[in-house]
DRENTI-260032 format. One record per residue (C-alpha): x, y, z; residue in one letter; residue number from 1. Coordinates in pm, whole numbers. Layout:
      px      py      pz  code  pos
       X       Y       Z     a  NUM
...
This chain:
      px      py      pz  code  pos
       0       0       0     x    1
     118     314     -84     x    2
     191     593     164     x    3
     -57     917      65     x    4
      48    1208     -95     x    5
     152    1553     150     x    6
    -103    1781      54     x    7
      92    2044    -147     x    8
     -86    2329      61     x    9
     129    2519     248     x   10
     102    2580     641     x   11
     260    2422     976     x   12
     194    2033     986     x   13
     233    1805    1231     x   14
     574    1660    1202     x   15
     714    2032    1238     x   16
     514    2065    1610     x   17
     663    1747    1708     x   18
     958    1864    1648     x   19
     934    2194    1856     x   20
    1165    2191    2208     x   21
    1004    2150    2522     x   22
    1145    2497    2641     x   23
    1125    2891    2669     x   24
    1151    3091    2414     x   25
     955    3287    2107     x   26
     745    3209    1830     x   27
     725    3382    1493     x   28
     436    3300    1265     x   29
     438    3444     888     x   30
     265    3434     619     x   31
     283    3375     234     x   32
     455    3689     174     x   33
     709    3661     518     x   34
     518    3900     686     x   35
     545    3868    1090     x   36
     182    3773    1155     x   37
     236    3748    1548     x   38
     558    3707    1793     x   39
     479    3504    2110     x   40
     650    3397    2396     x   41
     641    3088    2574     x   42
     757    2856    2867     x   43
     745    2555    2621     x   44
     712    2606    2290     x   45
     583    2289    2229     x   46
     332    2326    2442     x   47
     217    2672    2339     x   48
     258    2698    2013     x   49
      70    2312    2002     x   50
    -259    2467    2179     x   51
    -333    2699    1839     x   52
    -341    2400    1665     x   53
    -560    2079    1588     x   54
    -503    1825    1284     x   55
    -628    1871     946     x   56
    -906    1631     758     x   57
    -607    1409     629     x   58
    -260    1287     827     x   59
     -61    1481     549     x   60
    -257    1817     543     x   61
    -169    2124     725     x   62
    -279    2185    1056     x   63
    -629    2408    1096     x   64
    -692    2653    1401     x   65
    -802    2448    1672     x   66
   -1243    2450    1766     x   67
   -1350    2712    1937     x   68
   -1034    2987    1872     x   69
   -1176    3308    1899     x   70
   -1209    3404    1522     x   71
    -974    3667    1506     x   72
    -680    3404    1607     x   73
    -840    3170    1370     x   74
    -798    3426    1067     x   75
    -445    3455    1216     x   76
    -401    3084    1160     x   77
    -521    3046     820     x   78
    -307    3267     731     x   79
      44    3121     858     x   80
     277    2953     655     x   81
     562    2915     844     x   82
     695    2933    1180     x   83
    1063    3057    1317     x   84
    1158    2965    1706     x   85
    1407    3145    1868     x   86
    1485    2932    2255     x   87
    1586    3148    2547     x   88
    1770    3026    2879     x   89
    1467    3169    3051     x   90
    1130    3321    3092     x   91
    1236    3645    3158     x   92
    1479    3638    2799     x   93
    1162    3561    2611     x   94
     987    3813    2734     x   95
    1250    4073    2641     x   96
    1306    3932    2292     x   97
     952    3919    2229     x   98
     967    4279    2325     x   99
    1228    4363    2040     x  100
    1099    4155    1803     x  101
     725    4339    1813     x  102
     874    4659    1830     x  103
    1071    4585    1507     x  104
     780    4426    1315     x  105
     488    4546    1458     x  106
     252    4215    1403     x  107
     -74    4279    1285     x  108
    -256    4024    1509     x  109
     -66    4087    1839     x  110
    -191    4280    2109     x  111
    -136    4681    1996     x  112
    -320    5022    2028     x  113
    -624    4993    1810     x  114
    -518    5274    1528     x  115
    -201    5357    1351     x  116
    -206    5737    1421     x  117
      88    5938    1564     x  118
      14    6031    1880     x  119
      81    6368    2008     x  120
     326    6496    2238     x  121
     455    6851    2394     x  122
     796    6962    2258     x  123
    1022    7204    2432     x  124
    1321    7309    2152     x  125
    1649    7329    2397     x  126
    1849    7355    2070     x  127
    1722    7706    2074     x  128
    1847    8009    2222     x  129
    1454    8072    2350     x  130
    1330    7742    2339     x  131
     937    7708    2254     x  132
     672    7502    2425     x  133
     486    7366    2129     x  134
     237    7058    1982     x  135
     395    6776    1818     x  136
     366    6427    1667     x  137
     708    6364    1593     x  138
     997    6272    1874     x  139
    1303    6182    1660     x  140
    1506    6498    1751     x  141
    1760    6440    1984     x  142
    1848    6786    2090     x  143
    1471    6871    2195     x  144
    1300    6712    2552     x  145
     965    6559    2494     x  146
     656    6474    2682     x  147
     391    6200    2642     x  148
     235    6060    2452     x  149
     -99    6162    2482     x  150
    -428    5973    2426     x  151
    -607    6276    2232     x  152
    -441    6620    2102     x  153
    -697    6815    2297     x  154
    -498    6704    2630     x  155
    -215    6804    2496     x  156
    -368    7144    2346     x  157
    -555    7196    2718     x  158
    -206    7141    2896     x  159
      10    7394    2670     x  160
    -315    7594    2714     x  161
    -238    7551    3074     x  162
     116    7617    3061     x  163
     127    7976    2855     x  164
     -86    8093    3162     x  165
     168    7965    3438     x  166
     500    7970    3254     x  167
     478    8221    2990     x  168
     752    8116    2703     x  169
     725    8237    2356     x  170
     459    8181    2122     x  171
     641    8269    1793     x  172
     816    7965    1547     x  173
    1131    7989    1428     x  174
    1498    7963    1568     x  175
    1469    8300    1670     x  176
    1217    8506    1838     x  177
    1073    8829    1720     x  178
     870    8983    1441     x  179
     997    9257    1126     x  180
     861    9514    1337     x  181
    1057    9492    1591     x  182
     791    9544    1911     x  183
     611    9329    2078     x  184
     347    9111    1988     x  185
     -43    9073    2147     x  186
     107    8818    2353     x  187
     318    9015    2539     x  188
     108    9227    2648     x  189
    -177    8966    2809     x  190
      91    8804    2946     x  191
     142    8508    2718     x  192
     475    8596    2633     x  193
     777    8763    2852     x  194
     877    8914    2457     x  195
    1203    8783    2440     x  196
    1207    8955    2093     x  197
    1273    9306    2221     x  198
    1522    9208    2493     x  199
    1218    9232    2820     x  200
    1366    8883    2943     x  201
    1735    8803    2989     x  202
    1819    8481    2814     x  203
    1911    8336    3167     x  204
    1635    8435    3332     x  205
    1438    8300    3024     x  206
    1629    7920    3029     x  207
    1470    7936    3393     x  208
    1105    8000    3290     x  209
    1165    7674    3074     x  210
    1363    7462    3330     x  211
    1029    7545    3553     x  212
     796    7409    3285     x  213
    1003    7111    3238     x  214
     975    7042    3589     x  215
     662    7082    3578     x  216
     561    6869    3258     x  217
     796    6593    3478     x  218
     536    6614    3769     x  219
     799    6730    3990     x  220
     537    6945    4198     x  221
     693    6946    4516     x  222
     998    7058    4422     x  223
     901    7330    4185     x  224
     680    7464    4494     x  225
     972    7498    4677     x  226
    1192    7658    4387     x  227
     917    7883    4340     x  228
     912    8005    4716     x  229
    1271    7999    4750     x  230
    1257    8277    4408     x  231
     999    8494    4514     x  232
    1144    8558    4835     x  233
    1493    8594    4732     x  234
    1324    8903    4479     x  235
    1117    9025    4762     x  236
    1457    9069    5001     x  237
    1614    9250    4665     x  238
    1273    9521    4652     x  239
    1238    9362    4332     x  240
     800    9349    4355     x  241
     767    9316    4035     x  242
     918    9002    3985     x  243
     815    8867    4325     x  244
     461    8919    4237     x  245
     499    8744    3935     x  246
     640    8429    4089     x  247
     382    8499    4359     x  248
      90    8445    4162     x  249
     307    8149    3947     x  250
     348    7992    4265     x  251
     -12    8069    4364     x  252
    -139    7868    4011     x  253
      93    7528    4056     x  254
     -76    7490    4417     x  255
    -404    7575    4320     x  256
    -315    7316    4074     x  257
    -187    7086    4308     x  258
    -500    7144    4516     x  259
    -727    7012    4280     x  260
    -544    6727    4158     x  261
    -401    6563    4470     x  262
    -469    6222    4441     x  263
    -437    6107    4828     x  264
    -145    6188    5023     x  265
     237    6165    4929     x  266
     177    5742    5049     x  267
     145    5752    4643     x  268
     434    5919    4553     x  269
     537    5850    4168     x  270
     364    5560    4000     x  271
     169    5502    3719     x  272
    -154    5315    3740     x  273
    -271    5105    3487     x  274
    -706    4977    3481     x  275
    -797    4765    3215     x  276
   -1093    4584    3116     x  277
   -1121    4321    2833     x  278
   -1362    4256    2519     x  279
   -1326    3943    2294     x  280
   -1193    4138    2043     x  281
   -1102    4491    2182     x  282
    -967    4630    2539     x  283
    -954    5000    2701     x  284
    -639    5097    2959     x  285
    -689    5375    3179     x  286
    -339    5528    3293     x  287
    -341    5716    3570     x  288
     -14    5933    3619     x  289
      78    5996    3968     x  290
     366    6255    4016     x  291
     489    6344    4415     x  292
      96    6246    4508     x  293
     -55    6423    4268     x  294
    -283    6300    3995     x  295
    -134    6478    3675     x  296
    -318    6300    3431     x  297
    -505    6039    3322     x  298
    -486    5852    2918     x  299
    -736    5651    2793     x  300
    -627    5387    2529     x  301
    -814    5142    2322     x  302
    -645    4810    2206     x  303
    -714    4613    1964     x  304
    -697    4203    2076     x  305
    -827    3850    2016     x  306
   -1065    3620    2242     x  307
    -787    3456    2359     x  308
    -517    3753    2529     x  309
    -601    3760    2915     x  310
    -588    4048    3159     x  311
    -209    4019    3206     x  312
     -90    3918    2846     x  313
    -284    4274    2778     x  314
    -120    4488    3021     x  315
     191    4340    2905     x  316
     148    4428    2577     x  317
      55    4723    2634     x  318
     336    4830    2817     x  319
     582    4725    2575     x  320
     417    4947    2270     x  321
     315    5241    2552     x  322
     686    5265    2722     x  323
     813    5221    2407     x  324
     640    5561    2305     x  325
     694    5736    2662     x  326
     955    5938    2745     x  327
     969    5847    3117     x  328
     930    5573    3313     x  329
     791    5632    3673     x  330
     964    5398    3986     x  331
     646    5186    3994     x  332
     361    5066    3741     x  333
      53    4940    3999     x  334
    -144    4683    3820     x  335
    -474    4596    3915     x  336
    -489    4265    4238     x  337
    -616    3975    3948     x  338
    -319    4055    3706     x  339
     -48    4016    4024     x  340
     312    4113    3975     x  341
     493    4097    3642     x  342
     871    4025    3743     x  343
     924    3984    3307     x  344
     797    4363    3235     x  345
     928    4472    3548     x  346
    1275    4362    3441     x  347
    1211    4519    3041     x  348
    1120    4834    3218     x  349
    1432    4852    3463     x  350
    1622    4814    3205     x  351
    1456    5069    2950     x  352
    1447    5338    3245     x  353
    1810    5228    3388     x  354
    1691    5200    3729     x  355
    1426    4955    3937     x  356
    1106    4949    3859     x  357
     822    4780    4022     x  358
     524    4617    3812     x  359
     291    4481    4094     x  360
     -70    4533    4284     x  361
     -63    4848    4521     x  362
    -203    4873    4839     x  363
    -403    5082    5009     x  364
    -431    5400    4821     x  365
    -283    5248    4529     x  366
    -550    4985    4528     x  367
    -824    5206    4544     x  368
    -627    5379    4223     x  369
    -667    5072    4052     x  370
    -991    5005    4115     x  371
   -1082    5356    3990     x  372
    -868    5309    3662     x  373
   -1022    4932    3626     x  374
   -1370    5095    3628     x  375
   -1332    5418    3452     x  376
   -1204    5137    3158     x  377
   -1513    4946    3224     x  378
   -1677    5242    3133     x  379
   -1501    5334    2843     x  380
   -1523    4987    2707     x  381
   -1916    4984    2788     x  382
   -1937    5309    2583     x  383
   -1721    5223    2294     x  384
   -1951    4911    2257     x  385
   -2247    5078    2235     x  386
   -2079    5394    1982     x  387
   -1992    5042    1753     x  388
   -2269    4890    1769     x  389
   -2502    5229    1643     x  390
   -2236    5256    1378     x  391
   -2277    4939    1280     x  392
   -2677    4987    1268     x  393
   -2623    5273    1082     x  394
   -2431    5105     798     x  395
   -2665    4822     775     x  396
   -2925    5093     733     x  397
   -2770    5284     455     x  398
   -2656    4905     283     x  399
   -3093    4793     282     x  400
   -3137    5182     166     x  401
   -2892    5143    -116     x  402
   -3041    4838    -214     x  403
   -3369    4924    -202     x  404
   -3298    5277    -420     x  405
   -3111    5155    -670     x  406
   -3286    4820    -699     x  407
   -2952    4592    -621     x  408
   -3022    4258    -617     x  409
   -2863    4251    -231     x  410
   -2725    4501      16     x  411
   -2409    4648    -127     x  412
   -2156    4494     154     x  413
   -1865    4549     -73     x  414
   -1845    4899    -257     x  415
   -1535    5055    -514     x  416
   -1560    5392    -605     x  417
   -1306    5589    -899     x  418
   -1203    5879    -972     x  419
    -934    6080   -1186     x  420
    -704    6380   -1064     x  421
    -441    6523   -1305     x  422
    -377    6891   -1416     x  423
    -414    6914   -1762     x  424
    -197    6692   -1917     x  425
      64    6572   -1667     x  426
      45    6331   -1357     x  427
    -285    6201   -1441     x  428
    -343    5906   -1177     x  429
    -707    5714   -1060     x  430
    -802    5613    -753     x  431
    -984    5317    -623     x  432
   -1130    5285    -280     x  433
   -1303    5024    -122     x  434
   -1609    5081     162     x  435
   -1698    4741     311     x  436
   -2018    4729     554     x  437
   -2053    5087     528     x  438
   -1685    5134     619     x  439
   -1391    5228     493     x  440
   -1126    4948     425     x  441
    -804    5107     353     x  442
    -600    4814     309     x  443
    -782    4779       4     x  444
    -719    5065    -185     x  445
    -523    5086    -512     x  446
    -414    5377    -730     x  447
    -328    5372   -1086     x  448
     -49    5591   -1292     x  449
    -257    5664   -1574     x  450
     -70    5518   -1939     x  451
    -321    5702   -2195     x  452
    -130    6014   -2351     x  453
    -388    6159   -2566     x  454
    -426    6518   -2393     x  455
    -667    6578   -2166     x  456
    -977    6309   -2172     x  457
   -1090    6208   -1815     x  458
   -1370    5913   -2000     x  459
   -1028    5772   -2142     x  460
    -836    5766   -1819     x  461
   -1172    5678   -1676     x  462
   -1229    5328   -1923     x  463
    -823    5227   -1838     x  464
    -812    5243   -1473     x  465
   -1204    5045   -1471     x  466
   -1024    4806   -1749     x  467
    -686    4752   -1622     x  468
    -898    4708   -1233     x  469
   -1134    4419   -1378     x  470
    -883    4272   -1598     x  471
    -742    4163   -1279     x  472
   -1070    4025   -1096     x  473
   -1097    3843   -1459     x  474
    -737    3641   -1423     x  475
    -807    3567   -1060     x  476
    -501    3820    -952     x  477
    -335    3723    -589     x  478
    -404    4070    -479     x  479
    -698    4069    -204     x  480
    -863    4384    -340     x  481
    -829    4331    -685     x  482
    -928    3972    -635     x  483
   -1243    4023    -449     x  484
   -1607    4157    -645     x  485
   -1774    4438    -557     x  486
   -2146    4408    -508     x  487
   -2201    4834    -651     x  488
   -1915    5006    -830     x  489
   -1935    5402    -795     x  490
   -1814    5671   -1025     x  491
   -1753    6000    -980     x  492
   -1917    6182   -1241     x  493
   -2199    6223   -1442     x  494
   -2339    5991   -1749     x  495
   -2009    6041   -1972     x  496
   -1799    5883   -1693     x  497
   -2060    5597   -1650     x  498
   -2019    5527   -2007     x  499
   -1644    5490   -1965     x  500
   -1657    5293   -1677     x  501
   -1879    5012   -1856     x  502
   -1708    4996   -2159     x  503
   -1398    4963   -1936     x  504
   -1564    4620   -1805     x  505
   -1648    4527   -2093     x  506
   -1309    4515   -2255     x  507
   -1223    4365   -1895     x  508
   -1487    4072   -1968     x  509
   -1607    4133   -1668     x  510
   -2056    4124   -1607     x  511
   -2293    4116   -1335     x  512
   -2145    4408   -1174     x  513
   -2390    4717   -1055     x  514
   -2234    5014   -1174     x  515
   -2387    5360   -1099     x  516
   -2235    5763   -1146     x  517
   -2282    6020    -869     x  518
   -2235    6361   -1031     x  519
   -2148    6662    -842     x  520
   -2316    6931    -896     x  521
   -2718    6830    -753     x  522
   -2594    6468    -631     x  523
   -2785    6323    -931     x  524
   -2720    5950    -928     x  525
   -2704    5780   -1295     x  526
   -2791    5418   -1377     x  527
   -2649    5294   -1691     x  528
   -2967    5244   -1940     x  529
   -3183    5492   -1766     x  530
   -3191    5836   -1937     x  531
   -3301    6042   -1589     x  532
   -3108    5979   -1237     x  533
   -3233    5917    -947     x  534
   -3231    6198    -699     x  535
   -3194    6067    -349     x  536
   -3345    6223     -57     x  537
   -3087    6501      92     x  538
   -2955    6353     408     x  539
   -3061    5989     329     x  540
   -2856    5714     451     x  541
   -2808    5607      87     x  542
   -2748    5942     -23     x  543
   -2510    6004     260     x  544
   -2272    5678     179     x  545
   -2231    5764    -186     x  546
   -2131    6099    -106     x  547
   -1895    5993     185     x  548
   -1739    5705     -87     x  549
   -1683    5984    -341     x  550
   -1500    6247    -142     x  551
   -1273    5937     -25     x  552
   -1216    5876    -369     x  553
   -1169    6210    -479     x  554
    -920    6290    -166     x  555
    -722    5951    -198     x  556
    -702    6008    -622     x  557
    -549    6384    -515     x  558
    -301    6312    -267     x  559
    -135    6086    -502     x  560
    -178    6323    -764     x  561
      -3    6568    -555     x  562
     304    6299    -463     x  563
     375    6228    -853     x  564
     364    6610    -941     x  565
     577    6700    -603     x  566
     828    6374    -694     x  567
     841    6521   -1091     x  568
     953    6887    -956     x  569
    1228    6727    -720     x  570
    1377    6389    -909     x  571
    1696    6459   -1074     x  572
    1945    6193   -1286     x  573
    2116    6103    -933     x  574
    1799    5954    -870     x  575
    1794    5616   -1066     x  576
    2160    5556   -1099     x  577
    2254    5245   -1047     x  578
    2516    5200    -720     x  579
    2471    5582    -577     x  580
    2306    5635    -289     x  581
    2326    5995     -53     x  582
    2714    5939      23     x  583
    2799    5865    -357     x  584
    2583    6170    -473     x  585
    2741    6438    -269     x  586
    3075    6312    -400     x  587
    2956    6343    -712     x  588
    2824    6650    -708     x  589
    3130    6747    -472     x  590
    3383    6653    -724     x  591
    3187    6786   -1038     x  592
    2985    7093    -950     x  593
    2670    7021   -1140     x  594
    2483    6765   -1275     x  595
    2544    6861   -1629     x  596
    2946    6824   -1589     x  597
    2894    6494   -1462     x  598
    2643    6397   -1728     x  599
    2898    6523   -1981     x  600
    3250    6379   -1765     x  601
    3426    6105   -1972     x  602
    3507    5739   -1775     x  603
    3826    5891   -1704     x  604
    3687    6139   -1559     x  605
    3433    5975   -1357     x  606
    3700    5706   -1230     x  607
    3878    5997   -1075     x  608
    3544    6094    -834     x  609
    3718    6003    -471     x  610
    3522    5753    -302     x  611
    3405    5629    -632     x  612
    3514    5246    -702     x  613
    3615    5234   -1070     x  614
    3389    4964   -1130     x  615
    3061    5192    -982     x  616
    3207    5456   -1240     x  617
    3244    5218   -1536     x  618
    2926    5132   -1485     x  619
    2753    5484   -1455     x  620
    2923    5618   -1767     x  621
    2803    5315   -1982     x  622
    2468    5382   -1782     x  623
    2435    5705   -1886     x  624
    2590    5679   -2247     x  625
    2335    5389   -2355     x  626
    2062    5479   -2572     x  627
    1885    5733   -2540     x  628
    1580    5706   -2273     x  629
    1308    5889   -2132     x  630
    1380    5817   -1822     x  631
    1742    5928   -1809     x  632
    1695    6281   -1894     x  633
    1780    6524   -1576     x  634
    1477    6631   -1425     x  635
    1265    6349   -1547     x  636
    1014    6177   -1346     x  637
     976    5788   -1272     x  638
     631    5696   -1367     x  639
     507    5443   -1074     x  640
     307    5113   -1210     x  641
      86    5133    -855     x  642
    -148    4895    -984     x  643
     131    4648    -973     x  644
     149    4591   -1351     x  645
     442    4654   -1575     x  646
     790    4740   -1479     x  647
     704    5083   -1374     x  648
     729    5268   -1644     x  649
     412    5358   -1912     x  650
């Protein structure tokens, strides 16, 4: 009898868990395209990386998620084709690596905060001579001092708000202060501003404003209270009243301040304290900051998770992405009394803040922190859910609505909507974007560099990006958006963009597909074969999910519209030579000048560039001395295939 065929699909089978050691370490899984899916730690990675698992319908077939996975871990699953394990000496080593490793890849399925935005922090610019206290989403700097990051930029806007009040640095941007006037601005004179610009402030007395704030910002209350007093009576000794009663009343605002925010009593002292509370597939943390016994803020963060993270795998993974983000880490993290200590994130943490930190249940005061950051997330959570779940209603409305108006033969669950963007002639691209339930799905959209070349014709650029789209639904393409069908496809435009659209399937082969065009100007909406539209009620949910899917079309087609024309105006020959990156280029440009004495330089020549290896300059002469090509020509611009056809170049 002969032994059965493997199945030739890939995935993890059988033999390969046996294999696995029966110790600590992390798991990788990837998919199809060696994308890190998830990165997991475990005691025994037999054992742990076994339990996602059950056997497929035959002995040789790849393994399946096992019954009853939550389904968001079982999507993981049927997605993995391979699996890396890395084996640590101990728990505690796993844990770290697995803290690297999701840093670096940032798995899709593991636990993380829900969206991808930046969040905001304060800024203080010490590289200045008059450093500014200012909004930002970036932290890369090295010469500036940060602070957050905050759950929602109208904290942070409330807090500088806050600040300009107390500790009155200058408003203005720019390296240096001051206006072309040369007085004041309104600023200075409702005491926003000490006006640096006009010499009111000596630069030392100005570095101290802004080592107050950062004090402040650091929650070092008690100590800044005492600066303060220390100040204003030193000035009041002097007879200088002016500038006692304006530490006076500073002093006056951080203890009002202080009043309202003490959290208990200093048994608190400097902690952070972390609430959470747990949905199958999404979780809220409440962090409360406590600086010196006061409660200085407090974040709220939604997380996106799967049925099967607990309590404590959530803090923990929260931590790692959150402190990852911070820019200080207080002596102790209180956790709420079910999660217990964490010595593994303790230990990350120590070492991130290079001294001890504690990761454990509180007591007393502490405890009754956590249990009013545990329900404040209940809360949150509870409110979330229901915000979903009339979104969700909502959506389902406007699909039956849409249906029901345009007489689809079911609810539209998946919609595509195109438009064009160009400026006259040049940079011409389409977009495509993809609505499904009601909702945006951005992972789906495409753009297209538009190939046609005869002058300005938006039905022509309109039938090629509908053609060259459905051409690859008609071949079965890989690509999840291209290879899924849309139950209504939406144009923006009137009946001559309709037209294009369906002669654009046609050529693709493609039938069965509702098309429909919402024009502009009165929100007519035209159905191809019917000489009138159909003029939804104003504020309808159908009405009001066409127009939402346009304007996403319409913005997505112009940004990239905008990105070609801004790459055209700054490419240059350096730009697609083969072998020169930033360091090769300066030299280049070092040794020659100009771009057109190095496009005109003999091999010689070229050989002679220091920091050049002759055979980098051999082959950059006979690159640039080939046959003539578009593409070569100083200032052109590469032409990007973004529908993933061609070589990149129409």
């Amino acid at each position: 009898m002969s032994e059965p065929t493997p199945d030739p699909r890939p995935g993890i089978r059988r033999d390969r868990l046996a294999e696995l050691p029966d110790e600590p370490g992390v798991y990788i899984y990837r998919d199809a395209g060696d994308t890190v899916l998830y990165v997991g730690k475990a005691k025994s990675l037999r054992k742990r990386v076994g339990s996602y698992f059950q056997a497929g319908r035959t002995p040789y077939a790849p393994m399946v998620a096992r019954r009853g996975a939550h389904a968001r871990t079982a999507e993981m699953i049927s997605r993995v084709v391979s699996l890396e394990t890395i084996v640590t000496r101990t728990d505690g080593e796993a844990f770290i690596l697995e803290a690297t490793l999701v840093k670096r890849h940032r798995p899709p399925f593991n636990v993380r905060l829900r969206d991808d935005k930046s969040y905001p922090y304060i800024g203080i610019s010490m590289d200045e001579a008059y450093p500014r206290v200012y909004f930002t989403r970036e932290r890369h700097r090295r010469d500036r001092v940060y602070f957050g990051p905050f759950s929602s930029a109208s904290k942070v806007r409330e807090t500088l708000s806050l600040i300009g009040k107390i500790f009155p640095s200058r408003p203005c941007e720019g390296p240096e202060p001051g206006r072309p006037s040369g007085i004041p601005c309104l600023d200075y004179h409702i005491k926003r501003c000490l006006a640096p610009c006009v010499d009111y402030v000596s630069k030392a007395e100005y570095r101290g404003l802004i080592e107050q704030t950062v004090e402040f910002l650091s929650g070092h209350y008690v100590h800044l209270e005492r600066s303060l007093e220390t100040d204003m009576r030193r000035a009041a000794a002097l007879q200088d009243y002016e500038r006692a009663a304006t530490l006076r009343n500073r002093l006056g605002a951080v203890r009002h301040l202080m009043e309202r925010q003490v959290a208990s009593t200093d048994s608190v002292g400097t902690a952070d304290v972390i609430g959470v509370a747990v949905d199958p597939e999404v979780a809220n943390v409440q962090v409360m900051q406590v600086r010196d016994g006061v409660l200085q803020d407090r974040q709220s963060f939604f997380l996106d998770v799967s049925g099967d993270d607990d309590t404590a795998s959530v803090v923990e993974g929260f931590a790692i992405e959150y402190y990852a983000m911070a820019m200080g880490i207080p002596p102790a993290v209180v956790v709420a009394r079910e999660v217990g200590a964490l010595p593994d994130l303790a230990a990350l943490l120590t070492e991130r803040r290079g001294a001890r930190v504690e990761v454990r249940p509180g007591r007393g005061d502490r405890n009754r922190l956590a249990e009013m950051a545990a329900r404040n997330a209940s809360l949150a959570l509870d409110t979330e859910r229901r915000r979903l779940e009339r979104g969700r209603e909502r959506r389902r409305e406007a699909m039956a609505d849409l249906q029901e108006a345009l007489g689809l033969p079911a609810p539209p669950v998946r919609m595509e909507c195109y438009d064009i963007s160009n400026l006259g002639e040049t940079n011409a691209v389409a977009s495509m974007v993809v609505f499904e339930a009601g909702a945006a799905h951005k992972a789906h959209y495409r753009s297209f560099t538009m190939r046609y070349d005869g002058g300005v014709n938006d039905f022509a650029r309109m039938e090629e990006a509908v053609t060259r789209r459905f051409m690859r639904l008609a071949r079965a393409d890989g690509d999840p958006s291209f290879g899924a069908r849309p139950g209504l496809v939406v144009i923006d435009g009137g009946k001559g963009q309709l037209g294009a659209a369906l002669r654009g399937m046609e050529a693709a082969g493609v039938t069965g597909v509702p098309v429909v065009g919402l024009a502009k100007q009165q929100e007519e909406v035209f159905l191809p074969g019917r000489p009138a539209p159909v003029l939804l009620p104003e504020g309808s949910p159908a009405l009001t999910t066409l127009q939402q899917i346009r304007d996403e079309a319409h913005r997505f087609a112009l940004r990239h519209h905008r990105g070609r024309r801004g790459r055209g105006m700054t490419s240059s020959v350096f730009d697609r030579l083969p072998g020169v990156g930033p360091a090769r280029r300066k030299a280049i440009l070092t040794h020659f000048g100009t771009a057109q004495r190095f496009m005109e330089a003999s091999a010689e020549e070229m050989a002679a560039v220091p920091g050049l290896p002759p055979k980098v300059a051999r082959a950059l002469w006979e690159h640039l001395h080939r046959a003539p090509d578009p593409r070569h020509v100083v200032g052109a611009a590469p032409r990007h295939d973004d529908d993933g056809t061609g070589d990149g170049w129409s």
